[in-house]
C-alpha angles and dihedrals in degrees: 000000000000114000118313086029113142106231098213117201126006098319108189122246118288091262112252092246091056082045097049093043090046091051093039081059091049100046084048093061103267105144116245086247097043082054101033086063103047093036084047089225127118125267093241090053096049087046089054091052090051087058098053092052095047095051090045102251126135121273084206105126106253113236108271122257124257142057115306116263111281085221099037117202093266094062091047087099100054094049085051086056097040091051091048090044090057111023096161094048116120124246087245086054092044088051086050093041089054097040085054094051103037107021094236109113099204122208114250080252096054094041094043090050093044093057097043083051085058100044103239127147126232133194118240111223114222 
């Protein structure tokens, strides 16, 4: 990505090893632009890490802010075979479908959303 990249969607934590390395340059004398180039993060980032270090904090990622996902990771699956079980069901009869077999009625947007994430087609009823 290199600095001034956009980070488009949800991207995951620089991982604490990539964090520890990049900081370790830095505390031996490397300049932020110098490792913000080769650790392709942004000086500001990188300045923020150093920080944490110095003042003796965690460089361990905080958990992200927001509700957890209606659907989590570990249901993905079973709305893939639900939608392969019933391709020609509605969205309205997936919602249902979904709502019957794991308790959690999701709005036409959540579940629309959730589908398109996973890229699964659904037939439009006309």
């Amino acid at each position: 990505m290199g600095t001034g990249g956009v980070r488009l969607g949800m991207a995951r934590a620089y991982s604490v090893d990539l964090r520890e390395r990049a900081v370790h340059a830095l505390l031996t004398g490397m300049s932020l632009a110098e490792a913000a180039s080769i650790f392709a993060v942004s000086e500001s980032t990188l300045s923020r890490w150093k920080h944490l270090v110095v003042t003796g904090q965690s460089l361990i990622p905080k958990p992200r802010p927001g509700r957890p996902r209606l659907v989590p990771p570990a249901d993905e699956e079973a709305l893939r075979q639900q939608v392969a079980a019933a391709p020609d069901a509605t969205l309205d009869m997936h919602r249902a479908m979904w709502a019957q077999t794991h308790g959690v009625l999701l709005s036409n947007p959540t579940m629309s959303r959730e589908l398109a994430r996973l890229d699964l087609p659904l037939k439009r009823s006309r």
